[in-house]
C-alpha positions in Angstrom: 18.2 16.6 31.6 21.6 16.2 30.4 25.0 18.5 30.4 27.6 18.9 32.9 25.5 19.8 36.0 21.9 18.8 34.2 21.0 21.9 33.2 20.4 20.8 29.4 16.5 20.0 29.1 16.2 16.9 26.6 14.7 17.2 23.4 11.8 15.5 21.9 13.0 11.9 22.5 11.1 8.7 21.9 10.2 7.5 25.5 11.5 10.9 26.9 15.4 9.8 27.2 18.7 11.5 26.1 22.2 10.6 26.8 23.3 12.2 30.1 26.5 13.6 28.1 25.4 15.0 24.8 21.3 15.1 24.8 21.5 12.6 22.1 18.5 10.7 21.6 18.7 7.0 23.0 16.0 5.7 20.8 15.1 7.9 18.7 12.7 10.6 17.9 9.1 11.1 18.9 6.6 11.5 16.4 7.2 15.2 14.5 10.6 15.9 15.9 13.9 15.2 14.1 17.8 15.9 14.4 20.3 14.7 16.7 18.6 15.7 19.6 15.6 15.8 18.6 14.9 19.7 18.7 14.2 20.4 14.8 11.0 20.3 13.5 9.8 17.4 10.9 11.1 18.9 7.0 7.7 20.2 5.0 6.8 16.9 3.3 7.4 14.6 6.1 6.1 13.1 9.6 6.3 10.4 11.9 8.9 9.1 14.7 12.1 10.7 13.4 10.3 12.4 10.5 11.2 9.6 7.8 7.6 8.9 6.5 6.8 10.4 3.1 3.4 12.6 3.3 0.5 11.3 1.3 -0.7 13.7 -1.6 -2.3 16.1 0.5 -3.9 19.3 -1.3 -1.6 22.3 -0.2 -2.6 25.6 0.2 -1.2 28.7 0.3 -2.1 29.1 4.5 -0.8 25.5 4.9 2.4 26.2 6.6 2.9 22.2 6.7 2.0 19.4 3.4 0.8 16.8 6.0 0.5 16.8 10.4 4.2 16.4 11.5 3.0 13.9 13.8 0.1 11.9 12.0 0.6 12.4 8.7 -3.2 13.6 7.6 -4.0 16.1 5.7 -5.1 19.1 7.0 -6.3 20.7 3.9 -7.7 17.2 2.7 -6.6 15.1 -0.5 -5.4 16.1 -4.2 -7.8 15.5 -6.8 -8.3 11.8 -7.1 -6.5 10.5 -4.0 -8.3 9.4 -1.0 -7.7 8.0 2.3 -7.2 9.1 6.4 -3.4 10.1 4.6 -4.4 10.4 0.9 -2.4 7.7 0.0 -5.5 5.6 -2.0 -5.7 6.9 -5.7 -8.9 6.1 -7.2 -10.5 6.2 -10.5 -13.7 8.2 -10.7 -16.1 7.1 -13.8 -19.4 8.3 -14.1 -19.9 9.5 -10.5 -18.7 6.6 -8.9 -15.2 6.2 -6.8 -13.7 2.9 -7.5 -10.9 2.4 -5.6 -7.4 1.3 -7.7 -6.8 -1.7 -5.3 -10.6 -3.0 -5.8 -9.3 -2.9 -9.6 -6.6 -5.1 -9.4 -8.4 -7.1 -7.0 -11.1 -7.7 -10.1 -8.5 -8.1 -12.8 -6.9 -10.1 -10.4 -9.9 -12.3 -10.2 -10.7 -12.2 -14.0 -7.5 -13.5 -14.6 -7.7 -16.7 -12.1 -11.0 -17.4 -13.2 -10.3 -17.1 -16.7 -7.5 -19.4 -16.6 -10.1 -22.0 -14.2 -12.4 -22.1 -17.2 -9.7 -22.9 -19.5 -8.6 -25.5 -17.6 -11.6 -27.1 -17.5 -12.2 -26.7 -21.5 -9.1 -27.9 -22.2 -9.6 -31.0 -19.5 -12.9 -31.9 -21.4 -11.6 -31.8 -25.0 -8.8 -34.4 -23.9 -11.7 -36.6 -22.1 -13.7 -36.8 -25.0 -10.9 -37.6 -27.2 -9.6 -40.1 -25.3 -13.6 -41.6 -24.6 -13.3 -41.4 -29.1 -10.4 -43.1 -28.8 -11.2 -46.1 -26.6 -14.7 -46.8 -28.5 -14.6 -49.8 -30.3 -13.8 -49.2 -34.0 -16.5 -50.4 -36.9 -14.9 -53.0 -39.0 -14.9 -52.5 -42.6 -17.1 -56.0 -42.6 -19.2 -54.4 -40.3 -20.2 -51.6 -42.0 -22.6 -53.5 -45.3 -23.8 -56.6 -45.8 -22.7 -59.4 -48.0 
């Protein structure tokens, strides 16, 4: 409560506590609420402790009166087309009837790459080994090579 004689109920503060003078939220917002004290409602779009997370690419519809929960972030209405995810904030790539998610993609490039490079190393480290085994072989005379 807050005002002059604590008539003022406090808005939808984090940890349920406003400034005894204004209403003004000491730490914030709780989860859906926004605005100075706490009394507005997250903006369509966004959620979370004074509404400043971004919602996922949820799949709107025309009853939806919200993109994502004001408080959660999910999607009510589920994901767009090829995005996945408790906030639909995983793209994937379908092919072929199979979801493949973008970050296992990388994660494979991302391993085609290191091993790529390991193999190359170790050609590279076997050329120079042989050339220098060439090199250190004893070379054949010019004596050596027919008989006199």
């Amino acid at each position: 409560m807050w005002g002059l004689n604590c008539d003022n109920k406090c808005g939808r503060c984090s940890g349920r506590y406003c400034s005894r003078i204004n209403g003004s939220c000491t730490y914030g917002c709780e989860a859906g609420a926004t605005g100075p004290n706490c009394e507005e409602n997250c903006t369509r779009g966004f959620y979370g402790e004074n509404c400043v997370d971004e919602c996922g690419r949820c799949n709107v519809t025309n009853s939806s009166t919200f993109v994502c929960d004001p408080v959660s972030g999910r999607c009510p209405s589920g994901c767009e087309s090829g995005w996945v995810g408790e906030n639909c904030r995983d793209d994937i790539l379908v092919k072929e009837g199979t979801i493949v998610h973008a970050e296992d993609l990388y994660n494979f490039r991302r391993d085609f790459l290191i091993a790529g490079f390991v193999i190359t190393c170790i050609f590279f480290v076997s050329v120079i080994a042989f050339i220098l085994w060439r090199w250190s072989q004893p070379k054949p005379d010019f004596f050596d090579k027919y008989d006199f």
